[in-house]
Biopython code that builds the backbone (N, CA, C, O; Angstrom):
import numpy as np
from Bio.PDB.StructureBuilder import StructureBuilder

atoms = [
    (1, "UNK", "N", (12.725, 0.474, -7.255)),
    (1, "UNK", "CA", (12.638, 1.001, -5.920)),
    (1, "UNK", "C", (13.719, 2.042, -5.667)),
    (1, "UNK", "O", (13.429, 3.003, -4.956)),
    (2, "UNK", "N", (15.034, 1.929, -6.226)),
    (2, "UNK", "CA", (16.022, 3.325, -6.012)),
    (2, "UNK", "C", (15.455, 4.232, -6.304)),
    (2, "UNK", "O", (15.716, 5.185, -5.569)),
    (3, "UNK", "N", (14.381, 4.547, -7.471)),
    (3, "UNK", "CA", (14.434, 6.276, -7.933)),
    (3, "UNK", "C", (13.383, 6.394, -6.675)),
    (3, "UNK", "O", (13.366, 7.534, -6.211)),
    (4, "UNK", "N", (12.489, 5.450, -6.012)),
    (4, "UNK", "CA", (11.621, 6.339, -4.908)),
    (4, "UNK", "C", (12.521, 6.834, -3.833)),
    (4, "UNK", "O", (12.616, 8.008, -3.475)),
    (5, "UNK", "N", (13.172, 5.817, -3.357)),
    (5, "UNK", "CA", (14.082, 5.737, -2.031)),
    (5, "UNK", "C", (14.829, 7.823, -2.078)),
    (5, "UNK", "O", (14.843, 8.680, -1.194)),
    (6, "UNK", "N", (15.290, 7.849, -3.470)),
    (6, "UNK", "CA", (15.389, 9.448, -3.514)),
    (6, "UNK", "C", (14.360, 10.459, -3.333)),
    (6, "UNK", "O", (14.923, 11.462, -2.895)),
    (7, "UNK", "N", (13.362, 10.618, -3.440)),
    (7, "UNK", "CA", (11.974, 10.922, -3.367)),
    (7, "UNK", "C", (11.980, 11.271, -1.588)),
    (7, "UNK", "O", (12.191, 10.411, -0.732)),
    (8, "UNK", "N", (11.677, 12.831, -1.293)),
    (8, "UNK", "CA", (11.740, 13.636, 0.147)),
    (8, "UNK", "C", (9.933, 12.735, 0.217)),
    (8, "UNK", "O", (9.639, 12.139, -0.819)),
    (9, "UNK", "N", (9.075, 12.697, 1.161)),
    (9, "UNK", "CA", (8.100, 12.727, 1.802)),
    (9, "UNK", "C", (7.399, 11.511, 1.604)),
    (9, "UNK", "O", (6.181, 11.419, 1.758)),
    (10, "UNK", "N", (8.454, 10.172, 1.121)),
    (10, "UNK", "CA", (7.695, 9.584, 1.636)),
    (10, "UNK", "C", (8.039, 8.553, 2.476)),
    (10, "UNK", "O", (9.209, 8.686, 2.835)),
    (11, "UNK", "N", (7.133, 6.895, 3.264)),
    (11, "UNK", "CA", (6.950, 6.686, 4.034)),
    (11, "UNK", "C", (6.667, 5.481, 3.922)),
    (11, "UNK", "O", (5.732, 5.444, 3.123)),
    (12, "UNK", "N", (7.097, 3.740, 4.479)),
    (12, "UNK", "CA", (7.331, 2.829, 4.570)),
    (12, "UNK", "C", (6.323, 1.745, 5.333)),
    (12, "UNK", "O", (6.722, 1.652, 6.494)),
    (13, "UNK", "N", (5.363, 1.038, 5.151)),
    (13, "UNK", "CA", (5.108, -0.097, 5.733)),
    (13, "UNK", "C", (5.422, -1.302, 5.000)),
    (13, "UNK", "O", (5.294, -1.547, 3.801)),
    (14, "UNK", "N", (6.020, -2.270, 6.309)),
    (14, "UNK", "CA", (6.585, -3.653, 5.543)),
    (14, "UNK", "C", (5.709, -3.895, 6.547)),
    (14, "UNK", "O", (5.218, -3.214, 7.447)),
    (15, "UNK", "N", (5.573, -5.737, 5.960)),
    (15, "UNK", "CA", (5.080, -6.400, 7.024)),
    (15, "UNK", "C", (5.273, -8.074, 6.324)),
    (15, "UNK", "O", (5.375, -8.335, 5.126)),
    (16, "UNK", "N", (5.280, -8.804, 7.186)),
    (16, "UNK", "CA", (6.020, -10.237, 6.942)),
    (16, "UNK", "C", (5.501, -11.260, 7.059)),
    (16, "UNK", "O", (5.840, -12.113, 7.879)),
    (17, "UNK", "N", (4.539, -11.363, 6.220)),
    (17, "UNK", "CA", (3.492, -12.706, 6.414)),
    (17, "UNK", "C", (3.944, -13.747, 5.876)),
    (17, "UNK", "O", (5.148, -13.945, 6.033)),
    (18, "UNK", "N", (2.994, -14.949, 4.913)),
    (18, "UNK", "CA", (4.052, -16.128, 4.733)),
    (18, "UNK", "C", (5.067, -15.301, 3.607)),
    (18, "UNK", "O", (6.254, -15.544, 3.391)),
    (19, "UNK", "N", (4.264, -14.316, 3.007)),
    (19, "UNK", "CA", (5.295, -13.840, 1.867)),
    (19, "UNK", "C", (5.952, -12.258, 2.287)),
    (19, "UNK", "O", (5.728, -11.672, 3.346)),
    (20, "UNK", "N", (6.587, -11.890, 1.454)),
    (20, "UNK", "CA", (7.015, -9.958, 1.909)),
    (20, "UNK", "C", (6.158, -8.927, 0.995)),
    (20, "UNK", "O", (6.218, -8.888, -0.234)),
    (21, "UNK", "N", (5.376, -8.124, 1.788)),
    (21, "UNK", "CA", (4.849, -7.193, 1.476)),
    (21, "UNK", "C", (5.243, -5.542, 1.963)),
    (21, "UNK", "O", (5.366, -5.163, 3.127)),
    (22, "UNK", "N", (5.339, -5.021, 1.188)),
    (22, "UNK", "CA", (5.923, -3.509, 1.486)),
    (22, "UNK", "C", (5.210, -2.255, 0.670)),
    (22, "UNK", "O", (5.265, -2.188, -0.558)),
    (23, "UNK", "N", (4.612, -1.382, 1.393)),
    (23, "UNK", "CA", (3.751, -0.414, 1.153)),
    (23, "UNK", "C", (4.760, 1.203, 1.241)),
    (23, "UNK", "O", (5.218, 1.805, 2.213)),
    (24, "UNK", "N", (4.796, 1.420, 0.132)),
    (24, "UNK", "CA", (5.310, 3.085, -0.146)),
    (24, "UNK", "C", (4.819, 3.796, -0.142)),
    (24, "UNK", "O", (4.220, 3.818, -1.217)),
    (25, "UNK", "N", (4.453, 4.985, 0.702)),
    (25, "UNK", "CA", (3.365, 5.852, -0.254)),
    (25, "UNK", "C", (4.032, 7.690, 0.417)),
    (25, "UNK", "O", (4.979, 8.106, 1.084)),
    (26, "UNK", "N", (3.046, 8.155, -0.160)),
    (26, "UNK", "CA", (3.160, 9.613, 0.294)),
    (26, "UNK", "C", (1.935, 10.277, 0.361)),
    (26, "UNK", "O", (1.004, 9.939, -0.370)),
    (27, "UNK", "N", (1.816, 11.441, 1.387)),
    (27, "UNK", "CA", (0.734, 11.688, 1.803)),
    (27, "UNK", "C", (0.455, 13.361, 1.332)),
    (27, "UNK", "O", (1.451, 14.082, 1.394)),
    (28, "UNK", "N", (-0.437, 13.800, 1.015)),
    (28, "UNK", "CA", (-0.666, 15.422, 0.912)),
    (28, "UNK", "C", (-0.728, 16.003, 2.282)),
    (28, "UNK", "O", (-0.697, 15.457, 3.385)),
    (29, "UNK", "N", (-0.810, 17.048, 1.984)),
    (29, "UNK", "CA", (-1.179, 17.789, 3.504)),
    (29, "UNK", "C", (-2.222, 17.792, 3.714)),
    (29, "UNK", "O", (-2.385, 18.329, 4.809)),
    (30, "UNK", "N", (-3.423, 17.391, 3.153)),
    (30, "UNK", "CA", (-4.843, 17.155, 3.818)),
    (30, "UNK", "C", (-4.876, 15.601, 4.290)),
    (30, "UNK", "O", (-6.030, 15.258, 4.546)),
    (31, "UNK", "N", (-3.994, 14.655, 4.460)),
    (31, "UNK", "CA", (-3.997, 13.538, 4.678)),
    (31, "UNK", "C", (-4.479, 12.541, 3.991)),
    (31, "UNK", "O", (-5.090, 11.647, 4.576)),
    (32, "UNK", "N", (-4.275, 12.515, 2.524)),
    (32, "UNK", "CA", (-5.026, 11.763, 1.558)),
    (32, "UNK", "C", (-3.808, 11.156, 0.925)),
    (32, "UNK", "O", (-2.654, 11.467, 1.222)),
    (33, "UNK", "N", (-4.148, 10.287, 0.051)),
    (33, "UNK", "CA", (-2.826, 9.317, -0.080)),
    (33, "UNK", "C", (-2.309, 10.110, -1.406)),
    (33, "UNK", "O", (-3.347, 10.546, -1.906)),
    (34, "UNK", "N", (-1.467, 10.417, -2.029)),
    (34, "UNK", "CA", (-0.678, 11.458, -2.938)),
    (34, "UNK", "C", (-0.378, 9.895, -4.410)),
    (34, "UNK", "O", (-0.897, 9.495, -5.451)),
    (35, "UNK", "N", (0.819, 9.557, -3.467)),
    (35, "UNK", "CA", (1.327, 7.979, -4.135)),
    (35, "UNK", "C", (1.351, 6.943, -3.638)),
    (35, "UNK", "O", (1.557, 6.938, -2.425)),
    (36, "UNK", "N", (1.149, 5.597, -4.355)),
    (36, "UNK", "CA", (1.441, 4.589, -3.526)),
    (36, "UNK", "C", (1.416, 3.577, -4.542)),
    (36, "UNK", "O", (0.750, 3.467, -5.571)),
    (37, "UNK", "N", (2.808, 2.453, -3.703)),
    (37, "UNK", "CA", (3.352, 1.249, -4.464)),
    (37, "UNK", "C", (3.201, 0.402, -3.326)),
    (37, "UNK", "O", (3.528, 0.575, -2.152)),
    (38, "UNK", "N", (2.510, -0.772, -4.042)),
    (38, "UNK", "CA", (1.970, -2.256, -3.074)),
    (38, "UNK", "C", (3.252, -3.120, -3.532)),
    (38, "UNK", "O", (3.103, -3.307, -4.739)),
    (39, "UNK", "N", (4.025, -3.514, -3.251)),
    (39, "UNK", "CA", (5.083, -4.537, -3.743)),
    (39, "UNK", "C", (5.789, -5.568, -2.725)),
    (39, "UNK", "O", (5.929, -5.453, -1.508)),
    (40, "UNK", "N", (6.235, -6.724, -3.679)),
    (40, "UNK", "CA", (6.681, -7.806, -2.538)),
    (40, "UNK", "C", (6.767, -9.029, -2.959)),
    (40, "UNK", "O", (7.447, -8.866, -3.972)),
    (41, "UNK", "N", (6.472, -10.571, -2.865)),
    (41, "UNK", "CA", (6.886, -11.220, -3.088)),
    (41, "UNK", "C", (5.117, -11.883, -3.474)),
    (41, "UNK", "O", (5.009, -13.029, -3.909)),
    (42, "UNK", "N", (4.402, -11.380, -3.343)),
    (42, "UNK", "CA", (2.935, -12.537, -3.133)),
    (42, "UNK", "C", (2.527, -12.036, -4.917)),
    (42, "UNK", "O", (3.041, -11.377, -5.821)),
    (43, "UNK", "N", (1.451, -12.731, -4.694)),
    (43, "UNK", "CA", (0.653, -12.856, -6.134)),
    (43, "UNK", "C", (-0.854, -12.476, -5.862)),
    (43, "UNK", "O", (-1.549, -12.723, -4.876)),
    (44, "UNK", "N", (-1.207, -11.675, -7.245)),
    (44, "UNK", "CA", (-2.681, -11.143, -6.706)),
    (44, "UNK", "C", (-3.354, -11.644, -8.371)),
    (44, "UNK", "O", (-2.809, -11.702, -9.473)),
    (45, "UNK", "N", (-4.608, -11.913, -7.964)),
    (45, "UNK", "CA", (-5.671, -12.358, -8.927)),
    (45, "UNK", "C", (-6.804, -11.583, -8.755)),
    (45, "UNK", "O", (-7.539, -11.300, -7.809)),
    (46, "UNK", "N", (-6.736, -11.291, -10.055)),
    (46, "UNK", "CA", (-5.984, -10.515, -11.493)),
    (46, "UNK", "C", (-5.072, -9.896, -10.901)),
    (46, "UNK", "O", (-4.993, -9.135, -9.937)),
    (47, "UNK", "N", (-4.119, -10.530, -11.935)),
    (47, "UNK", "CA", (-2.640, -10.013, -11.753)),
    (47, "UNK", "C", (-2.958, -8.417, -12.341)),
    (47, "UNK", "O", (-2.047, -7.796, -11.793)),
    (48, "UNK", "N", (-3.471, -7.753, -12.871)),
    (48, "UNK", "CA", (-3.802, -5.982, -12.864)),
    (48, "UNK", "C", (-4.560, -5.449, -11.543)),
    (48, "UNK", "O", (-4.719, -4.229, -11.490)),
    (49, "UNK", "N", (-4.968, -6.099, -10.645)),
    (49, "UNK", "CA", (-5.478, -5.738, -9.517)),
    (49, "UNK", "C", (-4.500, -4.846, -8.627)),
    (49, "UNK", "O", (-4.993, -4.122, -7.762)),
    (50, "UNK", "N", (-3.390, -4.879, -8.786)),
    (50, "UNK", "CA", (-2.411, -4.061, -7.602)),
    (50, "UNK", "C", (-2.607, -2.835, -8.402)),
    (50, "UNK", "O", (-3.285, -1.874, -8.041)),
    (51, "UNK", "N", (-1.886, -2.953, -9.650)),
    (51, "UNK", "CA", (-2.381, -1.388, -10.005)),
    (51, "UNK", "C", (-3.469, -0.911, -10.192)),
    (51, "UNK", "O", (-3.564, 0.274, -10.510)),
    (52, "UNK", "N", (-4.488, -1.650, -10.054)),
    (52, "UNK", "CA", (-5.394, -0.697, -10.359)),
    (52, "UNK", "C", (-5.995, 0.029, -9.001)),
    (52, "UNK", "O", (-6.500, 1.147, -8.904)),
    (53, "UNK", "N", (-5.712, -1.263, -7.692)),
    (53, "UNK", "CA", (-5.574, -0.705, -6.642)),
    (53, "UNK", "C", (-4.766, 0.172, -6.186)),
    (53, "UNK", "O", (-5.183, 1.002, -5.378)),
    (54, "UNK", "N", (-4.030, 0.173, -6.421)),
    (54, "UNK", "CA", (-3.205, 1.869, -6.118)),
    (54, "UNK", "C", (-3.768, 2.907, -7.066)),
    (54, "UNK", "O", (-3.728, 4.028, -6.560)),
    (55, "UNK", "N", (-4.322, 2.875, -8.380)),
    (55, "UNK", "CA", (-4.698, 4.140, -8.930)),
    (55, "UNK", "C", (-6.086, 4.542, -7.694)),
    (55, "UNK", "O", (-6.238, 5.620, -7.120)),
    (56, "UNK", "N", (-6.980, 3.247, -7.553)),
    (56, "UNK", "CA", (-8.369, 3.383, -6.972)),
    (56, "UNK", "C", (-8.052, 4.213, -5.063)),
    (56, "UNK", "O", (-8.941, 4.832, -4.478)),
    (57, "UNK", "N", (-6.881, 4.021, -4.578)),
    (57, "UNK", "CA", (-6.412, 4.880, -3.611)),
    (57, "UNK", "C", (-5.918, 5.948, -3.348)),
    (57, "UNK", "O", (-5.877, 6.582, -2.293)),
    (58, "UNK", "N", (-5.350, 6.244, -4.812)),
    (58, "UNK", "CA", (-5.149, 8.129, -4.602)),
    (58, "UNK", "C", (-6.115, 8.515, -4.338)),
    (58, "UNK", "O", (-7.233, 8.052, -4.563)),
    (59, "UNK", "N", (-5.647, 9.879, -3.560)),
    (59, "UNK", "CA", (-6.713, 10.991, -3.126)),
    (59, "UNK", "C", (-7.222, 10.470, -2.273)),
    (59, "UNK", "O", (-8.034, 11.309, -1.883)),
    (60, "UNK", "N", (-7.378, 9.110, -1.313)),
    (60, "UNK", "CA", (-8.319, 8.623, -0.288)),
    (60, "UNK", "C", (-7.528, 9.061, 0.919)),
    (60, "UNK", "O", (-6.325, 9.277, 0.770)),
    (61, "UNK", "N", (-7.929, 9.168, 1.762)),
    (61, "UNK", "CA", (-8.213, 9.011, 3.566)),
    (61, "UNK", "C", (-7.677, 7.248, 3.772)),
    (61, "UNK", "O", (-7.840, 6.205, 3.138)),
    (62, "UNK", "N", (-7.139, 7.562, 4.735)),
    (62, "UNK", "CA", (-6.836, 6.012, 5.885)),
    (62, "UNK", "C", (-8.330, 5.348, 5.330)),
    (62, "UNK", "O", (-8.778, 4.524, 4.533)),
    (63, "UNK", "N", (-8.713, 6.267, 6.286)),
    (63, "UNK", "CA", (-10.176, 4.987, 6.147)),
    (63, "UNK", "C", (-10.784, 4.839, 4.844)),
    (63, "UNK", "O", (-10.728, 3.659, 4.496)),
    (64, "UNK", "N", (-11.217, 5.414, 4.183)),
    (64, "UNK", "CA", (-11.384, 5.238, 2.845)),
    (64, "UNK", "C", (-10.553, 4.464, 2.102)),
    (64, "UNK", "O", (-11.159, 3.961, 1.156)),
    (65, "UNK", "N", (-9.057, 4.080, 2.171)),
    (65, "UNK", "CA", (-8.074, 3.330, 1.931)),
    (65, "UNK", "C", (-8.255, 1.768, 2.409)),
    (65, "UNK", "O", (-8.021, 0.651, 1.950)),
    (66, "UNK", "N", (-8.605, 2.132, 3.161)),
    (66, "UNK", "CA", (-8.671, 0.415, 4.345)),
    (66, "UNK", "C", (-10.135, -0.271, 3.765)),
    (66, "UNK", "O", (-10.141, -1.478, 3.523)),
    (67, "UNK", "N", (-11.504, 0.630, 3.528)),
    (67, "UNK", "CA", (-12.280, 0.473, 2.877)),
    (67, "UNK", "C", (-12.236, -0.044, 1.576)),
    (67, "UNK", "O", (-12.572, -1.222, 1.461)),
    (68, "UNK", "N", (-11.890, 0.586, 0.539)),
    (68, "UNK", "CA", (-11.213, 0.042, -0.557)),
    (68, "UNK", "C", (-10.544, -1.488, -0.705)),
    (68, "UNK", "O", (-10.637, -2.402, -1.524)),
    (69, "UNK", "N", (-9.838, -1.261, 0.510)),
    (69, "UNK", "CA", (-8.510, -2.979, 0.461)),
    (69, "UNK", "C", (-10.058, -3.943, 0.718)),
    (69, "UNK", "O", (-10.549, -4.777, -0.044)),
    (70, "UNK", "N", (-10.496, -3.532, 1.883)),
    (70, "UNK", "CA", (-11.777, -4.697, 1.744)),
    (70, "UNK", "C", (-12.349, -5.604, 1.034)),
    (70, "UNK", "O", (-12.324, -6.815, 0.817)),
    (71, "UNK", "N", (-13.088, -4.265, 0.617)),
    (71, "UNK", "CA", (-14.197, -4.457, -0.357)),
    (71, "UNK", "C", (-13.665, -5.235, -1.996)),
    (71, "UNK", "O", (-14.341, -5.958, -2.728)),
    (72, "UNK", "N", (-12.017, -4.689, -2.211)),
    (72, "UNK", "CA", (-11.342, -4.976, -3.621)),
    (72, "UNK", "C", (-11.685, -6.758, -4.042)),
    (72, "UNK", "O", (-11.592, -7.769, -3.346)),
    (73, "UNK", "N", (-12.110, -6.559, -5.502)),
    (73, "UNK", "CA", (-12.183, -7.753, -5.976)),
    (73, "UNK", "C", (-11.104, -8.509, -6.351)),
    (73, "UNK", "O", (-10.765, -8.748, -7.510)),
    (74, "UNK", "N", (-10.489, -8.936, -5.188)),
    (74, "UNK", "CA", (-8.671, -9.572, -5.456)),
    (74, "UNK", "C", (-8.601, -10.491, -4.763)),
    (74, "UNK", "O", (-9.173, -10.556, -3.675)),
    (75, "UNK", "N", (-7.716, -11.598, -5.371)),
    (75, "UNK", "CA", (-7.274, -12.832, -4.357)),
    (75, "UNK", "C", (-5.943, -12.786, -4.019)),
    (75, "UNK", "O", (-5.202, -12.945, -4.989)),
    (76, "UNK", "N", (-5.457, -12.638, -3.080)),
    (76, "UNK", "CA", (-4.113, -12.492, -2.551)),
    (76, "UNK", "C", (-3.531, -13.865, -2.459)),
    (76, "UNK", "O", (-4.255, -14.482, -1.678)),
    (77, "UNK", "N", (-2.570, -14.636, -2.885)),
    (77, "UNK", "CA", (-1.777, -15.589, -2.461)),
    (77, "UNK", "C", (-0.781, -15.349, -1.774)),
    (77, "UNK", "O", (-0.345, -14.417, -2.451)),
    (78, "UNK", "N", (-0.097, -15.448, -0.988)),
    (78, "UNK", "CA", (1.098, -15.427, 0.391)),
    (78, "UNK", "C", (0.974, -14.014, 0.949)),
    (78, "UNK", "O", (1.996, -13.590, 1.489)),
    (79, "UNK", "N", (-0.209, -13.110, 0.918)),
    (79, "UNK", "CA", (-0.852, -12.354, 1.942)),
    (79, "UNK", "C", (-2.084, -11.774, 2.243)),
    (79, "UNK", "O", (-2.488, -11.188, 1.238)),
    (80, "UNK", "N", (-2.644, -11.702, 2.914)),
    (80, "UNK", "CA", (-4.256, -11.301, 3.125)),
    (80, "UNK", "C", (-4.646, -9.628, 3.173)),
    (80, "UNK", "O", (-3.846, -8.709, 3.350)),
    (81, "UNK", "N", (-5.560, -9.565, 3.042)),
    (81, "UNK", "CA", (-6.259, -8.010, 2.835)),
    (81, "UNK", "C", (-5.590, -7.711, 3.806)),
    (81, "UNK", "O", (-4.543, -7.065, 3.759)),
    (82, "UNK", "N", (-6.276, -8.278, 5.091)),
    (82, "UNK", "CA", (-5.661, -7.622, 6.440)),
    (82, "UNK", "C", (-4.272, -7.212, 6.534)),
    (82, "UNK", "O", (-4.038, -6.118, 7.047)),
    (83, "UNK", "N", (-2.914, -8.237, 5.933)),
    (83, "UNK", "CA", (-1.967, -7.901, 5.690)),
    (83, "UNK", "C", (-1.423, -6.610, 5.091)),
    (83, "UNK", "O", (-0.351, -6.076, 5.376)),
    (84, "UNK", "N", (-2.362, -6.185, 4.189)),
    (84, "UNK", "CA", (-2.691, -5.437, 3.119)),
    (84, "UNK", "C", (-2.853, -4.039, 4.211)),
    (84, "UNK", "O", (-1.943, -3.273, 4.528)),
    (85, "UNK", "N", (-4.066, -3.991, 4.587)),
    (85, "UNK", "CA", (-4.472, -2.977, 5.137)),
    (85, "UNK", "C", (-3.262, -2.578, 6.438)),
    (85, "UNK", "O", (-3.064, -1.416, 6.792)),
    (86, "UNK", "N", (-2.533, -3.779, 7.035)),
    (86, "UNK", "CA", (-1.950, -3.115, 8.163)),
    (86, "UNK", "C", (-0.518, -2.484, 7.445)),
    (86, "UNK", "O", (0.212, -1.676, 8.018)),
    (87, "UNK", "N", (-0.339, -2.895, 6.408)),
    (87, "UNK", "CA", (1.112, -2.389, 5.839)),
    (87, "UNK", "C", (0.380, -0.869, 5.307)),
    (87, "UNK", "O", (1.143, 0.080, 5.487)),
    (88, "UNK", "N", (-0.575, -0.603, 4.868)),
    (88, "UNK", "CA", (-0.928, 0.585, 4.743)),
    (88, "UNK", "C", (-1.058, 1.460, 5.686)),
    (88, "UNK", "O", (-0.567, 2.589, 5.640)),
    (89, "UNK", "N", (-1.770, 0.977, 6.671)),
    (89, "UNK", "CA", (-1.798, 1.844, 8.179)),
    (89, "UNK", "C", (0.127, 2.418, 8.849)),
    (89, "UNK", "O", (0.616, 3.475, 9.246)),
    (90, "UNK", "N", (0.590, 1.118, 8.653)),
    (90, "UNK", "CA", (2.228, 1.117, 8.987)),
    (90, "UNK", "C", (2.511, 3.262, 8.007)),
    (90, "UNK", "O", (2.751, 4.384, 8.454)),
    (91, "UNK", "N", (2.343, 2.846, 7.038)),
    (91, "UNK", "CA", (3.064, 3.386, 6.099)),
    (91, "UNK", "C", (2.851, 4.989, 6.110)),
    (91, "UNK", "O", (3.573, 5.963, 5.897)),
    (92, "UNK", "N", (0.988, 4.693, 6.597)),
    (92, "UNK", "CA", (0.084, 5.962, 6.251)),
    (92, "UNK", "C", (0.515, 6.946, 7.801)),
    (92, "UNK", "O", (0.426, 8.174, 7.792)),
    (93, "UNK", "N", (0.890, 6.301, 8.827)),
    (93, "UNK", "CA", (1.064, 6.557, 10.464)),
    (93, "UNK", "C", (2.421, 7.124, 10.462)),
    (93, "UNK", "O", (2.712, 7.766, 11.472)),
    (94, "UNK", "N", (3.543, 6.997, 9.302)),
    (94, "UNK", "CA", (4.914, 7.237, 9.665)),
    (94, "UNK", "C", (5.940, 6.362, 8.986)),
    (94, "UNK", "O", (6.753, 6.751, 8.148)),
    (95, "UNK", "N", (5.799, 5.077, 9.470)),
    (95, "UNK", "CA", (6.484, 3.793, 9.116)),
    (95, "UNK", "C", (7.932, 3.985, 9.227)),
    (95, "UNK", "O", (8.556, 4.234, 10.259)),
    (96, "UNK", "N", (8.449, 3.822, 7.894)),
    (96, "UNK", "CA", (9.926, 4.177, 7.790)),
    (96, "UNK", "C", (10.166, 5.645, 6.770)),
    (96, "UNK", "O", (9.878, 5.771, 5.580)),
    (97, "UNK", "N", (10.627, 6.394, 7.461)),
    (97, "UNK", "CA", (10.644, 7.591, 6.115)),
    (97, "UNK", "C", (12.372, 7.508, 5.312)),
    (97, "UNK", "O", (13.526, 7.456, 5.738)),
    (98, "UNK", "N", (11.548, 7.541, 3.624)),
    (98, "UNK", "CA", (12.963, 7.053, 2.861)),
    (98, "UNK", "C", (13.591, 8.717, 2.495)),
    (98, "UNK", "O", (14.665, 8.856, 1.909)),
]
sb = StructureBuilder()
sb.init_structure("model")
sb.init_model(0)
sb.init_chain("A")
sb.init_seg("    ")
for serial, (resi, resn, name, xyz) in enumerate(atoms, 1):
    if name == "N":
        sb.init_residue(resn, " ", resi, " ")
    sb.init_atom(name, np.array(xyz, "f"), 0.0, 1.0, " ", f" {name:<3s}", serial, name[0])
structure = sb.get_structure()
């Protein structure tokens, strides 16, 4: 997480369910997602599901993003899609800029 925190443009959603989830990302100027890191304390099944969910979200739109978290064939332990999707919205809206 230090070498992003150096990194100009991008942008922070946490959010604090039973476990910690924190959404990094950065946005292009057409509003499409550039980068993004899902990280935190929970567990996802298949454990390759986070990354592959972040490759499957570049280049998307909010909504197309939130779509994606949906629909994804993943089981979240200590946080839910919804969790999921609002730390993205957090992140995609402003959040915290590092």
């Amino acid at each position: 997480m230090k070498n992003i925190k150096e990194v100009n443009g991008y942008s922070v959603g946490e959010i604090k369910a039973s476990k910690y989830l924190r959404v990094v990302l950065r946005k292009k100027d057409d509003n499409v997602i550039e980068d993004i890191k899902i990280i935190g304390d929970f567990f996802a099944f298949p454990e390759s599901a986070v990354d592959s969910l972040e490759d499957d979200l570049k280049g998307k739109t909010l909504e197309e993003a939130l779509n994606i978290v949906e629909g994804y064939d993943v089981i979240f332990t200590g946080i839910t899609k919804e969790d999921l999707k609002n730390a993205i919205k957090q992140a995609f809206k402003g959040g915290k800029n590092l």
